[in-house]
Backbone as numpy.savetxt, mean C-alpha at the origin, in Angstrom:
# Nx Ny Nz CAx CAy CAz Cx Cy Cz
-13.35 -5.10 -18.84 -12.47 -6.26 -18.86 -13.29 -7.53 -18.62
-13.20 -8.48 -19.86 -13.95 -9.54 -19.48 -13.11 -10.78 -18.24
-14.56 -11.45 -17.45 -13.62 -12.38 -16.50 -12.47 -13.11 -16.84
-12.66 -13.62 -17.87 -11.94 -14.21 -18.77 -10.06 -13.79 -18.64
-10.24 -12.31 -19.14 -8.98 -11.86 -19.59 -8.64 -11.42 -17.27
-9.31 -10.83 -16.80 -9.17 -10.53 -15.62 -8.72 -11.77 -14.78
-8.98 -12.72 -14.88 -8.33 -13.95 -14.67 -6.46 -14.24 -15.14
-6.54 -13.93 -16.52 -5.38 -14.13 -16.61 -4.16 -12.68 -16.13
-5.14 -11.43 -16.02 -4.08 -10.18 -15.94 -4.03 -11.11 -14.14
-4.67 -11.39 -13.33 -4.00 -11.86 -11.94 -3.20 -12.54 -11.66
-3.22 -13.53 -12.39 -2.29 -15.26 -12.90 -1.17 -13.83 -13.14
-1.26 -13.00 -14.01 0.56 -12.80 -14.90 0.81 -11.74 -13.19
0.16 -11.00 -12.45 0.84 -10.26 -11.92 1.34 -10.91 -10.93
0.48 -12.03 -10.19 1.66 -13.51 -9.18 2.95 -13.98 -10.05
2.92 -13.59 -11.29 3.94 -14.62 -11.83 5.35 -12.67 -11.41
4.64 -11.76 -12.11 5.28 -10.34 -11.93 5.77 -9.90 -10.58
4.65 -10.58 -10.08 5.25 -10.27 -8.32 6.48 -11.49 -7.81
6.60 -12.69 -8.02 7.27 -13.89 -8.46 8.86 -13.58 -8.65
8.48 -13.04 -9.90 9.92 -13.34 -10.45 10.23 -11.95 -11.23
9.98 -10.97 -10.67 10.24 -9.58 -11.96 9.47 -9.61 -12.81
9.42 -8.37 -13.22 8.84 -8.59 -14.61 9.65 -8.75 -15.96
10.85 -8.27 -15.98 11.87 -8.24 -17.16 11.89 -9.24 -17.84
12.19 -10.46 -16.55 12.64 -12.09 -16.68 11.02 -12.69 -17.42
9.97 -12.44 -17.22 8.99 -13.07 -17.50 8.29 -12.20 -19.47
8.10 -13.56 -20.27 8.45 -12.99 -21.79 6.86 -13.28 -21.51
6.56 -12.86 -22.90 5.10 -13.54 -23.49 5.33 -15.00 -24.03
5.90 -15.80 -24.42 5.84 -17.07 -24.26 5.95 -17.88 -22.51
6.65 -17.23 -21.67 6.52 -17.57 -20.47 5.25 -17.29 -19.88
4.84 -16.79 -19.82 3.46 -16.17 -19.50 2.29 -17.33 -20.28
2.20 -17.60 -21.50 1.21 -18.66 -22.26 1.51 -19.99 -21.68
3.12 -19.97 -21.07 3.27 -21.36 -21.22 2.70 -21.59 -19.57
3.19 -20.48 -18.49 2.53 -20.50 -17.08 1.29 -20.52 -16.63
0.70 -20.20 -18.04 -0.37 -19.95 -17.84 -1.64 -21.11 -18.34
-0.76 -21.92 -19.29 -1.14 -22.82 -20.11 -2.47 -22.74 -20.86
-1.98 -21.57 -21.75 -3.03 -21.00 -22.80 -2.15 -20.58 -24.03
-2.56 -20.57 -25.23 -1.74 -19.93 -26.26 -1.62 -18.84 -26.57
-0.12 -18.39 -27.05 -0.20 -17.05 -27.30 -0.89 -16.58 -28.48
-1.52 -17.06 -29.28 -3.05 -16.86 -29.50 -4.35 -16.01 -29.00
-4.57 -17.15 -27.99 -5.53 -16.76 -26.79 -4.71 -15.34 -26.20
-4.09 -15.24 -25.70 -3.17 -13.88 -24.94 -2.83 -12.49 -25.71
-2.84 -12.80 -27.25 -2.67 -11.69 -28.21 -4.01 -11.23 -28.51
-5.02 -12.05 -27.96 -6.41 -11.33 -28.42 -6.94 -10.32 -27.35
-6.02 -10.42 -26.31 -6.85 -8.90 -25.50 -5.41 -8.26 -25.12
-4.28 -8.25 -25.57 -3.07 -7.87 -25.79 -2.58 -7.69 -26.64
-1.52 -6.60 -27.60 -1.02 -6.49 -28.45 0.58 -6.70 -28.50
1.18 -6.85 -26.95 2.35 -6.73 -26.63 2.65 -6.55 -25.39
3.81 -6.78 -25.03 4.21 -7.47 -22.93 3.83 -5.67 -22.46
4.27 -4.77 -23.29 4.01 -3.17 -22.67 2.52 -2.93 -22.19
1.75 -3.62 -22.89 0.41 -3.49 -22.99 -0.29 -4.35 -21.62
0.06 -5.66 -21.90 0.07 -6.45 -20.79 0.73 -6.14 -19.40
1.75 -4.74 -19.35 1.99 -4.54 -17.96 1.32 -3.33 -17.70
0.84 -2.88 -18.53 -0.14 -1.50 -18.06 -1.68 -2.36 -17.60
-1.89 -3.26 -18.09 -3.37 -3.78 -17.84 -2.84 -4.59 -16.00
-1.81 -5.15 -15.73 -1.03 -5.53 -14.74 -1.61 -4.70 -13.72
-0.73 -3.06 -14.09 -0.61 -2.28 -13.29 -1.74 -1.12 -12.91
-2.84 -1.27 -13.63 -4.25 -0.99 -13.63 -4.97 -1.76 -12.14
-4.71 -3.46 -12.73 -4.98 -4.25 -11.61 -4.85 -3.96 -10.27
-2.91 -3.32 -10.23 -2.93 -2.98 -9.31 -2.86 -1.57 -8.06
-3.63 -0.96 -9.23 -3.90 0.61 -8.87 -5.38 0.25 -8.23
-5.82 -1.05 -9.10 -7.32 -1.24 -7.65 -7.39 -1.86 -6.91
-6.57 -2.37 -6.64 -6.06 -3.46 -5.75 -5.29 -2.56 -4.19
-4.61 -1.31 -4.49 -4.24 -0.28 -3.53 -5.34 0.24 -3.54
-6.29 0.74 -3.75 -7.44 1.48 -3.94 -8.38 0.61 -2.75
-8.23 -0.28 -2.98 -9.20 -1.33 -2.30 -8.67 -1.45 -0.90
-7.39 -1.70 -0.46 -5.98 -1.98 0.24 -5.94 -0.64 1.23
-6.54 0.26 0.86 -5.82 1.20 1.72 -7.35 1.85 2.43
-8.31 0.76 2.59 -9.76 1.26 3.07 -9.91 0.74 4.53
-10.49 1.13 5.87 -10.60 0.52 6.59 -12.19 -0.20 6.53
-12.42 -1.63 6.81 -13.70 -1.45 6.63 -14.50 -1.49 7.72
-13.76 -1.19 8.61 -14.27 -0.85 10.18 -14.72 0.36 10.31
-13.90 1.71 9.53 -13.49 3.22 9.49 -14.83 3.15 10.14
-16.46 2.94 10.30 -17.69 3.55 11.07 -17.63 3.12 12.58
-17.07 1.79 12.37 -16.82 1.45 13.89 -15.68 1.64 14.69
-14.33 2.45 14.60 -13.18 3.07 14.99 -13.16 4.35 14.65
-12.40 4.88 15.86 -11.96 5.86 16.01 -10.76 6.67 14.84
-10.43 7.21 14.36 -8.89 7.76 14.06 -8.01 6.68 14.11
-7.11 7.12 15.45 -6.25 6.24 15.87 -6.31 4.65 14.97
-7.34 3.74 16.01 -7.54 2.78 15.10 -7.75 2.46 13.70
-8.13 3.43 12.80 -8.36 3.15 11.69 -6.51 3.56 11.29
-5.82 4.41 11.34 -4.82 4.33 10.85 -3.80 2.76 11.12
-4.10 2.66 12.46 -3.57 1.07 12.71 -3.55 0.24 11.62
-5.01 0.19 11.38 -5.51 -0.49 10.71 -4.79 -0.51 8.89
-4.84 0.51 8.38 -4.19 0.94 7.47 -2.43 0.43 7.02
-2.16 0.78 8.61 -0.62 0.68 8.59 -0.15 -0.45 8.33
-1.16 -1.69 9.36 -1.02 -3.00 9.13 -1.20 -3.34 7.74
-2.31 -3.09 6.97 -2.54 -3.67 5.61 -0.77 -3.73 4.83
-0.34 -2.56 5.27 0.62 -1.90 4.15 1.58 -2.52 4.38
2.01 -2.73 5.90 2.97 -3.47 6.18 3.40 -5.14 5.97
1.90 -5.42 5.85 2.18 -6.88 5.55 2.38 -6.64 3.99
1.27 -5.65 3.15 1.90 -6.12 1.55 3.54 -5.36 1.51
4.36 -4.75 2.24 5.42 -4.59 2.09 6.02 -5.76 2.06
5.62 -6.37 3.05 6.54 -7.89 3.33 6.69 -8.86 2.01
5.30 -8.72 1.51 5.22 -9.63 0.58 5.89 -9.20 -0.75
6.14 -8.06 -1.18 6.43 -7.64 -1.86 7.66 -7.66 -2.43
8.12 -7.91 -3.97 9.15 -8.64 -4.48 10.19 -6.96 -5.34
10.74 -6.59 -4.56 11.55 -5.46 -4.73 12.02 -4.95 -6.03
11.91 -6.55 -6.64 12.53 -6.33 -8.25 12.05 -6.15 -9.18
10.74 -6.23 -9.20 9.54 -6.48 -9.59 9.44 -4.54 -9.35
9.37 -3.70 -8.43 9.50 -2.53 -8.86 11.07 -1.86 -9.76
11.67 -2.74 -9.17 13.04 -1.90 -9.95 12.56 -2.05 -11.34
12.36 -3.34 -12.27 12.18 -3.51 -13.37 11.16 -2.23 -14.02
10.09 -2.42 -13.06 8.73 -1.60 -13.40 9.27 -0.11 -13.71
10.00 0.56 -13.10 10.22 1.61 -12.94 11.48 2.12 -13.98
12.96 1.33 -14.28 13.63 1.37 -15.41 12.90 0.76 -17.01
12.11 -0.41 -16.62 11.83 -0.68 -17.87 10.29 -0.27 -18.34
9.56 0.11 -17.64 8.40 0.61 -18.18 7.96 2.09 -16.85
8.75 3.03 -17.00 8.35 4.30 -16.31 7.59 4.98 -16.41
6.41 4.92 -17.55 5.04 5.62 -17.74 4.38 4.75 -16.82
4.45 3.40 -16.68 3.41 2.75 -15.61 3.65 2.90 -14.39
5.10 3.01 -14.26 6.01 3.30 -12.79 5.06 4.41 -12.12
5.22 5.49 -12.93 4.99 6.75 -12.99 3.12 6.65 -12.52
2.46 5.99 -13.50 1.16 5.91 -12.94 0.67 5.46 -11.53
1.77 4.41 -11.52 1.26 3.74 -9.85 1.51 4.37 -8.70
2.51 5.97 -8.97 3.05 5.90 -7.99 2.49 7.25 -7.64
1.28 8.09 -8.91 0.65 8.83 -9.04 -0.63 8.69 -8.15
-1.06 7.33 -8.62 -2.20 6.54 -7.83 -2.05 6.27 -6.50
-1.07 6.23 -5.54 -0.36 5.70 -4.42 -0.55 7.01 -3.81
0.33 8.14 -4.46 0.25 9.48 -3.90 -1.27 10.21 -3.60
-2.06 9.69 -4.51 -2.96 10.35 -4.64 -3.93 9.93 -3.30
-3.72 8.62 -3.22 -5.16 8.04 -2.11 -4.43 8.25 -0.93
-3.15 8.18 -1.01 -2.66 7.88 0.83 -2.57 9.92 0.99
-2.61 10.94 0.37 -3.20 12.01 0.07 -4.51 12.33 0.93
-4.96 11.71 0.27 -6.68 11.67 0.49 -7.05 11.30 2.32
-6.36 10.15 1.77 -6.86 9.43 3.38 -5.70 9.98 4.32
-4.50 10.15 3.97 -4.29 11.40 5.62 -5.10 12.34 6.12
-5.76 13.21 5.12 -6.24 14.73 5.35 -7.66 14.16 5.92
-8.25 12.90 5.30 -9.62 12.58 6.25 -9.12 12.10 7.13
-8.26 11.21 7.52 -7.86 10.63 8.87 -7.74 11.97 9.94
-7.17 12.70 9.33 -6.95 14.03 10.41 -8.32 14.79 10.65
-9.07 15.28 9.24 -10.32 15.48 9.62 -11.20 14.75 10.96
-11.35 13.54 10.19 -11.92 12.63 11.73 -11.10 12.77 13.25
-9.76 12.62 13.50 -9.53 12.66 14.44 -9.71 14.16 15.04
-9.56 15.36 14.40 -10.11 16.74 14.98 -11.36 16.24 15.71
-12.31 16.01 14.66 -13.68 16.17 14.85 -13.85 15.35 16.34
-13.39 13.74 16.47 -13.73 12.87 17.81 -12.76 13.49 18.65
-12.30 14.81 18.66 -11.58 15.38 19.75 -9.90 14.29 20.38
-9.27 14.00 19.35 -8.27 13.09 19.46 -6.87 13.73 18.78
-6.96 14.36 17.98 -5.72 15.40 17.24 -5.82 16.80 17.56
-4.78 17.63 17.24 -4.73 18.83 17.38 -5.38 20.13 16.74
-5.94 20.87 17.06 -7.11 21.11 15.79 -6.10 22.49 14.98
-4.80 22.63 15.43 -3.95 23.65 14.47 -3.39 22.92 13.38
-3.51 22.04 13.04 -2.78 21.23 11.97 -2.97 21.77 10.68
-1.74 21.74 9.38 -2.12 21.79 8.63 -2.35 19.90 8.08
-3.50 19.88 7.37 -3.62 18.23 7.00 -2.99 18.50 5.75
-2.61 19.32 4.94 -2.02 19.22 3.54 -0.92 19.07 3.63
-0.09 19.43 4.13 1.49 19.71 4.67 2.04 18.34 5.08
1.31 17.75 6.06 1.09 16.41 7.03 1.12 15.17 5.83
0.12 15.34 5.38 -0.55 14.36 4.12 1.38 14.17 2.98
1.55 15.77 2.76 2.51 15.62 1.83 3.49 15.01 2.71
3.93 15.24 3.70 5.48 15.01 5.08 5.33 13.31 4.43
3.71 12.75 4.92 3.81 11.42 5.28 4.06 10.96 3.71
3.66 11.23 2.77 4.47 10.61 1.04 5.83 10.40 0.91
6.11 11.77 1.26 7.36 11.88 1.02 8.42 10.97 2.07
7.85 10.71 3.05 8.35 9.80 4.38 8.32 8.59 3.93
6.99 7.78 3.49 7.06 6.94 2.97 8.17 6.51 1.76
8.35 6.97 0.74 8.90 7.01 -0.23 10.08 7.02 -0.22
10.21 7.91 0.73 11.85 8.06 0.82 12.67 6.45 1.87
11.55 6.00 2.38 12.24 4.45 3.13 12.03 3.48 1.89
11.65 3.71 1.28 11.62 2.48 -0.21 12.42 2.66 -0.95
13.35 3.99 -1.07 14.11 4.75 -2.09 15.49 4.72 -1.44
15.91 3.91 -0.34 17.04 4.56 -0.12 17.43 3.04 0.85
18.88 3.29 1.03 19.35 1.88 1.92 20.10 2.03 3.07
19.22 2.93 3.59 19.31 3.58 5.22 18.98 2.21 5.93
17.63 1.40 5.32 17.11 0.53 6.01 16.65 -0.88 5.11
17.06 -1.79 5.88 16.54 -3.13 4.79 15.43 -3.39 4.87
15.25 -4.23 3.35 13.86 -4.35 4.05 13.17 -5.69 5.02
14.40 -5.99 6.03 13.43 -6.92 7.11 13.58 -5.70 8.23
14.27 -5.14 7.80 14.21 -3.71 8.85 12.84 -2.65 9.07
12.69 -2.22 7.63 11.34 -1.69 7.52 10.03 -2.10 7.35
10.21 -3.41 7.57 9.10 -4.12 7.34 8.82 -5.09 8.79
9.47 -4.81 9.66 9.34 -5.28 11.09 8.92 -4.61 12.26
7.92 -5.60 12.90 6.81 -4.41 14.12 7.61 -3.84 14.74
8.85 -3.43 15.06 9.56 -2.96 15.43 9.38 -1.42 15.13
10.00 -1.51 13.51 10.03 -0.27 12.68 8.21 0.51 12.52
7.63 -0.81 12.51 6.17 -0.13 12.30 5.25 0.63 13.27
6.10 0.06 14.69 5.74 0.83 15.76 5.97 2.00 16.11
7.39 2.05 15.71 8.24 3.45 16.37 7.56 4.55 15.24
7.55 4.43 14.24 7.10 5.03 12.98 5.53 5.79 13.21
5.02 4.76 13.70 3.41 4.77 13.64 3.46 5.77 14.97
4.11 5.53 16.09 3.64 6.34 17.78 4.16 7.59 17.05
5.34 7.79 16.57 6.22 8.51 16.15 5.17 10.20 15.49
4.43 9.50 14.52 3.48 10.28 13.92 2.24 10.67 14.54
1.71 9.81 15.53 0.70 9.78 16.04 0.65 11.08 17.42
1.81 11.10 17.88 2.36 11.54 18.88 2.77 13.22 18.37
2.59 13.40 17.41 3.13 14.95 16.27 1.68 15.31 16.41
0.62 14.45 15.92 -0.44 15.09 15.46 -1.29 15.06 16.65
-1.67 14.05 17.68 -2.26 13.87 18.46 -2.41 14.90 19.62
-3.41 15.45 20.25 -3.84 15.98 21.09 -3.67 15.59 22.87
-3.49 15.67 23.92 -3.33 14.92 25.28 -3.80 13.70 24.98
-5.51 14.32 25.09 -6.57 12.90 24.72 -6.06 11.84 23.88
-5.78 12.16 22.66 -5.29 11.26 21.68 -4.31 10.66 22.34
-3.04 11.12 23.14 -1.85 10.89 23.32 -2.24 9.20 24.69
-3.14 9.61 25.54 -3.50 8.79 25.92 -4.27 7.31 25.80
-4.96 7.77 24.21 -5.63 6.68 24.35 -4.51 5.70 23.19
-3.59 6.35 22.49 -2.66 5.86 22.01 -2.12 4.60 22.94
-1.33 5.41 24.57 -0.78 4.65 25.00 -1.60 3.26 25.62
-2.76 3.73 25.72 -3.85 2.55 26.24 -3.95 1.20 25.11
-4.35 1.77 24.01 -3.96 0.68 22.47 -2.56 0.22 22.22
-1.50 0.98 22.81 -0.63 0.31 22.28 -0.07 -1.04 22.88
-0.61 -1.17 24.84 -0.20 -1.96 24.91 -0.90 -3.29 24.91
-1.86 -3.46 24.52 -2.30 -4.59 23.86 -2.35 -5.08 22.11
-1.29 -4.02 21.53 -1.03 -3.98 20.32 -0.09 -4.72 19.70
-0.92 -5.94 18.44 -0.31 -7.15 18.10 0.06 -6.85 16.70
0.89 -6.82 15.97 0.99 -6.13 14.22 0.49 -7.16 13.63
0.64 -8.85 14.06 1.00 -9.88 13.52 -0.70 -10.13 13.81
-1.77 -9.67 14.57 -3.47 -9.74 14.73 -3.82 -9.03 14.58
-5.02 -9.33 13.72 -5.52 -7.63 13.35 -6.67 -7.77 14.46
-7.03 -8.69 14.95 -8.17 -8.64 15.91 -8.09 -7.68 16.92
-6.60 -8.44 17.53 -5.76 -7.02 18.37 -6.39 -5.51 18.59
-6.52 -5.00 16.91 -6.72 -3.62 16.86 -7.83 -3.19 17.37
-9.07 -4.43 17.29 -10.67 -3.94 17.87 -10.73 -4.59 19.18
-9.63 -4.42 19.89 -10.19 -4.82 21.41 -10.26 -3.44 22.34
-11.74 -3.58 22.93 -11.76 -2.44 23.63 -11.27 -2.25 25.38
């Protein structure tokens, strides 16, 4: 992808995150963008095309999003903090309609992102648990596959359903009880303690918070 065109797939997914995607045409897009649809048909053939290149963007953009870049200098514990926070703030930000659209009007991409989503937060449970065995902080009977799947399906199912709003699920409130909630299943004494030691200097709204020793 040249800078060029990578420039404009970011410009259209603020406008996608914005305002839906349904509502936003390919003349809206040239004109927001203030380029011709000309210029926009030469690394595009059509808006389907242009939301898969979108949603590419943002399969690396979670990819990137869901890394700690502390993970050498924290423990377990902390690195999931760490994690939780990222997610929670892009929950906040995040424009609800903008998936409804994605998902009725283009469900092969729906379908990809949510493949991509499953796949890394997958990944990074079963190492999160790995690591915390190993620094003697979790329980070492766990299954991490089982765990890994619980927490998808946990996730998913609070985005999928209107048990809870979203200033509900998206408030340190909810992110706390959620987070001890799990931590407290998998965690070991040790773990259980140093939980309660982090939590009470634990700020959702600072991430500095998370590296105070």
């Amino acid at each position: 992808m040249s800078t060029e065109f990578k420039e404009i797939v970011e410009r259209v997914r603020e406008l996608y995150m914005r305002y839906g995607i349904k509502s936003i045409t390919m003349d809206d897009v040239a004109s927001q963008l203030g380029i011709s649809k000309k210029t926009l048909y030469q690394f595009v053939s059509n808006k389907e095309e242009l939301v898969g290149k979108v949603i590419d963007l943002e399969i690396e953009l979670l990819n990137k999003g869901m890394e700690c870049p502390e993970r050498d200098n924290v423990n377990a514990i902390e690195e999931l903090l760490f994690v939780g926070k990222v997610i929670n703030k892009k929950m906040k930000e995040l424009n609800y309609s903008t998936l409804f659209d994605l998902k009725k009007y283009y469900p092969h991409h729906y379908e990809r992102l949510t493949k991509a989503r499953r796949e890394k937060m997958h990944i990074n449970v079963i190492r999160n648990i790995e690591k915390g065995q190993h620094e003697g902080l979790y329980r070492n009977d766990l299954d991490s596959n089982i765990i890994a799947r619980i927490q998808i399906s946990r996730a998913e199912s609070i985005l999928d359903n209107d048990i809870f709003s979203v200033e509900e699920f998206t408030s340190e409130r909810f992110f706390t009880e959620i987070f001890v909630y799990h931590i407290r299943g998998i965690a070991n004494q040790t773990g259980i303690e140093f939980l309660e030691n982090k939590m009470r200097d634990f700020d959702i709204n600072d991430f500095n918070s998370l590296f105070k020793q």
